[in-house]
C-alpha positions as CSV (number, residue, x, y, z in Angstrom):
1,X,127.2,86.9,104.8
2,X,130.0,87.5,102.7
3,X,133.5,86.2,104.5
4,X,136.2,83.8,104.8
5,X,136.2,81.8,108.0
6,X,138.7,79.9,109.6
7,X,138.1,76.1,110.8
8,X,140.4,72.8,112.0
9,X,142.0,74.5,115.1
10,X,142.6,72.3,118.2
11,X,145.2,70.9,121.0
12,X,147.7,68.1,119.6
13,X,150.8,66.9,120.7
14,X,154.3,67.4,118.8
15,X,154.9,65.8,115.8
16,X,150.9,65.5,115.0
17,X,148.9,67.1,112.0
18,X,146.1,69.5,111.4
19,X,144.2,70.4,108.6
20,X,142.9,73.9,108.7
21,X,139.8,75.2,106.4
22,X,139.8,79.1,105.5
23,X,135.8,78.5,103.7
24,X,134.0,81.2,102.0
25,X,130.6,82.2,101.6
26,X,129.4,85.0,100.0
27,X,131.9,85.2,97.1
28,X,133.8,83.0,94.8
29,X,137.4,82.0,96.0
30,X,138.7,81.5,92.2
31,X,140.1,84.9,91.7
32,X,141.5,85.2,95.5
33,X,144.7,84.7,96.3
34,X,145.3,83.3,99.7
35,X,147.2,84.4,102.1
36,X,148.0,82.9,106.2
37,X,149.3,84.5,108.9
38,X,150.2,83.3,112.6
39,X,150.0,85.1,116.2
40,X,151.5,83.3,119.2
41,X,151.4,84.5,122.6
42,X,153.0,87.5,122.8
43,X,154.3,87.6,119.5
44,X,154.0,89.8,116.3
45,X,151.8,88.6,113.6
46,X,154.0,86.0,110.7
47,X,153.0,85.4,107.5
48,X,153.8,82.0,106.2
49,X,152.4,80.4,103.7
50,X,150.5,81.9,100.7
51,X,148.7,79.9,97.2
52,X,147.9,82.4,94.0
53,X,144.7,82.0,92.0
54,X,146.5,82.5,89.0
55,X,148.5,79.4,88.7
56,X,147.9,77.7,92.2
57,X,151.8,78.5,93.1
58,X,152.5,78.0,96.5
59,X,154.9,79.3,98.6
60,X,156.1,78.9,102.7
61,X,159.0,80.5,104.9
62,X,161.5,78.4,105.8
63,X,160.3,77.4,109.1
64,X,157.1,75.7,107.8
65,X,158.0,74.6,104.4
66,X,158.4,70.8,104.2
67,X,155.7,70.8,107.0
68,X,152.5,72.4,106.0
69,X,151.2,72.4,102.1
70,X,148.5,74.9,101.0
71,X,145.6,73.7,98.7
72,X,142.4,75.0,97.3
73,X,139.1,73.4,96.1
74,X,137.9,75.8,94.5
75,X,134.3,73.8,93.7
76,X,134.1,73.6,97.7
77,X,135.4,77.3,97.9
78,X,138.2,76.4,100.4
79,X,141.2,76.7,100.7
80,X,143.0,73.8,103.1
81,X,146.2,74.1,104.9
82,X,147.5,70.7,106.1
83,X,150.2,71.1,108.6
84,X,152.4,67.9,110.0
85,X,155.2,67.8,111.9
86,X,154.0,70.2,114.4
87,X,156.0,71.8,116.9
88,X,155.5,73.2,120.0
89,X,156.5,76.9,118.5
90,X,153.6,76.3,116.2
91,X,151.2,77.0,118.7
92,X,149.3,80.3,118.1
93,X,146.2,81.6,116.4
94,X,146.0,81.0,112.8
95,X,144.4,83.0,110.2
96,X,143.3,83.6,106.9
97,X,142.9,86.4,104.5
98,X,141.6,86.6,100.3
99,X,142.8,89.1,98.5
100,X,141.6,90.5,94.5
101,X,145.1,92.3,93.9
102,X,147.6,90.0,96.7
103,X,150.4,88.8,94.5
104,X,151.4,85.5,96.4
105,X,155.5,85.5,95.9
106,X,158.2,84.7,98.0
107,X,158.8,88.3,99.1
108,X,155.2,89.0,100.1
109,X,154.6,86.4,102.9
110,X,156.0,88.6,105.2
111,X,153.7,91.4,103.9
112,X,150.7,89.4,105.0
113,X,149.8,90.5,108.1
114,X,149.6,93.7,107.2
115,X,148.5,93.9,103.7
116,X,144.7,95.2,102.7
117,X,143.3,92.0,102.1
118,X,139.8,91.8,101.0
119,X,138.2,89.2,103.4
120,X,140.2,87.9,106.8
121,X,138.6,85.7,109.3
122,X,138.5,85.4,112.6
123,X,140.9,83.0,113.9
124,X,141.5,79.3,115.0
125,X,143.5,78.3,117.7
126,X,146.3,75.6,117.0
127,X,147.5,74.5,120.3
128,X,151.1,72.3,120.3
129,X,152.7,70.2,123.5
130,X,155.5,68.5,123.6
């Protein structure tokens, strides 16, 4: 079956860490660029983080930068998003989406959510208390 799925979700409190897995079967990562987005309860979709397959650049909004960091294995075809710090405000459902033609920049986070990516998965819930 050819898609990317999302893994790593749970409940912590503030200030602990998760590592989310966006895995792929079906296809090869190495020409993907990688793209996450956020919900939270009644909420509109945020992109926030993104990593090119060109270079590997990496790049966050302001409100997660310092906090989670983006990475890819590509031999494990995954791509990792370790997240520390977290916050209550953190908590919602957390996806992932590979796209061919994404160009991950500063200026397209925020096109995430609703850009035509190639392969999005379903969803992992992160879950923050204070």
């Amino acid at each position: 079956q050819v898609q990317v799925v999302e893994s790593g979700g749970g409940a912590v409190q503030a200030g602990g860490s998760l590592r989310l897995s966006c895995a792929a079967s079906g296809f090869s990562l190495d020409y993907y660029s990688i793209g996450w987005f956020r919900q939270a309860p009644g909420k509109e979709r945020e992109g926030f983080s993104c990593i090119s397959s060109r270079d590997g650049s990496t790049y966050s909004i302001d409100s997660v930068k310092g906090r989670f960091t983006i990475s890819r294995d590509n031999a494990k075809n995954t791509v990792y998003l370790q997240m520390n710090s977290l916050q209550p405000e953190d908590t919602a459902v957390y996806y992932c989406a590979a796209g061919l033609t994404y160009k991950c920049q500063p200026l397209t986070i925020a096109t995430i959510p609703k850009y035509e990516f190639d392969y999005r998965g379903q969803g992992t819930q992160v879950t923050v208390s204070s």
